[in-house]
C-alpha positions in Angstrom: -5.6 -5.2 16.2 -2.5 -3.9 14.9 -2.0 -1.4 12.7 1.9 -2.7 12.0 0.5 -5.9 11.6 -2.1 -4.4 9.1 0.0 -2.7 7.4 1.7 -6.2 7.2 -0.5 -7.7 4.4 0.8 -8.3 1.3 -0.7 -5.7 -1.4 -0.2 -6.8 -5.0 -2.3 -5.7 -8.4 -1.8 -9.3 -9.9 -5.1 -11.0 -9.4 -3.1 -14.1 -7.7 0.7 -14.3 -6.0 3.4 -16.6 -7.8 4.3 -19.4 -6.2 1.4 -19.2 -3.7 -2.9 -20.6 -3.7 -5.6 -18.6 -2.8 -7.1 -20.8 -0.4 -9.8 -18.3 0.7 -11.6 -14.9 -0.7 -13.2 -12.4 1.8 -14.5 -9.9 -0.6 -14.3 -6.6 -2.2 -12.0 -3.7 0.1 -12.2 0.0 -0.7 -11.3 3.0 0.8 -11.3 6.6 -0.2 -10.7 10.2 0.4 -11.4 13.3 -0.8 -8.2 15.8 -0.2 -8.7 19.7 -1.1 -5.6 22.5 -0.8 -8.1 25.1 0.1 -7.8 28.3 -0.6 -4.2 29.1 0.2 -3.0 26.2 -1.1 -5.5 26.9 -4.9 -3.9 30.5 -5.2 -0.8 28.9 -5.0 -1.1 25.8 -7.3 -2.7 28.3 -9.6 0.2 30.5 -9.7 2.3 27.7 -10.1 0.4 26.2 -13.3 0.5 29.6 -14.9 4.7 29.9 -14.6 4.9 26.2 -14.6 6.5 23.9 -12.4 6.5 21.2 -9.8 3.1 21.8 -7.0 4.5 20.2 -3.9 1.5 21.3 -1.5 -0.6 19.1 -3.4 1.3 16.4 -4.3 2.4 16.1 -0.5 -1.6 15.9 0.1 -2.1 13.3 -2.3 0.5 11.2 -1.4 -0.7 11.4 2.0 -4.0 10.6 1.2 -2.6 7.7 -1.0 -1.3 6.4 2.0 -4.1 6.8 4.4 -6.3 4.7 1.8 -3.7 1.9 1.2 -3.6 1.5 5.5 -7.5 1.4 5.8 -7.5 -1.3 3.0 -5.2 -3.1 4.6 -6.9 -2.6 8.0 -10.2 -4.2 6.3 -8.4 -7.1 4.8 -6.9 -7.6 7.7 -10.0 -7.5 10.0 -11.5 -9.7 7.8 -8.9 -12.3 8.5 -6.9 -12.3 5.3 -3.4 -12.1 5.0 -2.9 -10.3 1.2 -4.9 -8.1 -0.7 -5.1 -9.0 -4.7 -6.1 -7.1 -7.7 -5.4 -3.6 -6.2 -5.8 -0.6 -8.0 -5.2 3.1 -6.7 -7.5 5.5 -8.7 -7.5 9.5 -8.7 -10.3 11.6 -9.9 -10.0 15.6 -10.1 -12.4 18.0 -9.9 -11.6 21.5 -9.2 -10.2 21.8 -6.5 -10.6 18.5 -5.3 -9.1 15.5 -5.3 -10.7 12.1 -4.6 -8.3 9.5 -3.8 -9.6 5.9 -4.0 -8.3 2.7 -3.1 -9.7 -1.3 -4.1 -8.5 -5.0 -4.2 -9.7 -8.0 -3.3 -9.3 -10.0 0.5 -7.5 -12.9 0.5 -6.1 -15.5 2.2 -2.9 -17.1 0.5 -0.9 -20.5 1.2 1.8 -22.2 -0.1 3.7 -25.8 0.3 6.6 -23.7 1.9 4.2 -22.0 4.8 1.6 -19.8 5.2 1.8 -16.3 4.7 2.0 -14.4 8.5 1.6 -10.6 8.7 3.5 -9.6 11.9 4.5 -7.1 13.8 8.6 -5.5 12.7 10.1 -5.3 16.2 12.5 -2.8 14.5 12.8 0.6 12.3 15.0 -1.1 10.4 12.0 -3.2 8.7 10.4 -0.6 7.4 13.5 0.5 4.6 13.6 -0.3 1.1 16.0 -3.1 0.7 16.2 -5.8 -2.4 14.9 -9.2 -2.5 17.9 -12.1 -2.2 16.1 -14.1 -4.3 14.8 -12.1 -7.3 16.7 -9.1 -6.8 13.7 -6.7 -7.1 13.1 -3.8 -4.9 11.0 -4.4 -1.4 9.4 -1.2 -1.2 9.2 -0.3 2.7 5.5 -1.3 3.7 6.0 -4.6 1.9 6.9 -7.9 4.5 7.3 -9.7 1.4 8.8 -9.0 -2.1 5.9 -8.4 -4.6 7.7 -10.5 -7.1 8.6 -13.9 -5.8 6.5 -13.7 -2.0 10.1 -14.2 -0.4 9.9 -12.8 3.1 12.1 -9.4 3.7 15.5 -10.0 5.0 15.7 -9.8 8.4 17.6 -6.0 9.7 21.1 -6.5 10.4 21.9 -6.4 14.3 23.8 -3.7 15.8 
């Protein structure tokens, strides 16, 4: 299996894509993980909420962790046989010093008139940048083959 490929799936929090059926549901996909600064890293976030400001040690660690639970949802979906993942929802719970980072959506498999949607493997860098959709004009955020707005595929990378 693929991890690009994986990573592939389209991931919306709509519970359906416009413009494309649901022909199929796998099921219920979650993920989670449970990030901590330790004790370094709560001297320091505790210092910084008494003078104020930004804590990037931990915001780097949940992002990270936001990321990690987003690819093993994706990986499940995916293993599953479905192409898109529907009704995703990214929850954080604090306690202490720990964070639990969770991840859920639904496994599905989506069609359309015009095709069927294909996860697949970018041959280049280049499709993993943010670019804008042609279509709708919306943002494709980097991990995203498709644009979350209209399903139109990403523009293919301009050749060298």
């Amino acid at each position: 299996m693929s991890e690009i490929a994986s990573a592939q799936l389209l991931l919306v929090t709509t519970p359906d894509v416009s413009g494309w059926t649901i022909s199929r549901t796998y099921g219920l996909v979650t993920s989670e993980e449970a990030v901590t600064t330790g004790p370094i890293g709560d001297l320091s976030n505790s210092l910084h909420a008494i003078v104020g400001g930004n804590l990037p040690a931990a915001a780097e660690l949940i992002s990270e962790a936001k990321d990690r639970v987003l690819l093993s949802g994706r990986m499940q979906a995916f293993r599953l046989g479905a192409n898109a993942l529907v009704g995703c929802r990214i929850h954080y719970a604090i306690d202490r010093a720990i964070t639990l980072v969770s991840f859920s959506g639904t496994a599905v498999r989506i069609d359309s008139d015009h095709g069927e949607y294909l996860p697949s493997s970018p041959t280049t860098q280049e499709a993993f940048v943010e670019t804008t959709c042609e279509s709708c004009g919306l943002v494709i955020p980097w991990m995203e083959p498709n644009c979350v707005g209209c399903a139109t595929p990403r523009p293919e990378p301009a050749s060298k």
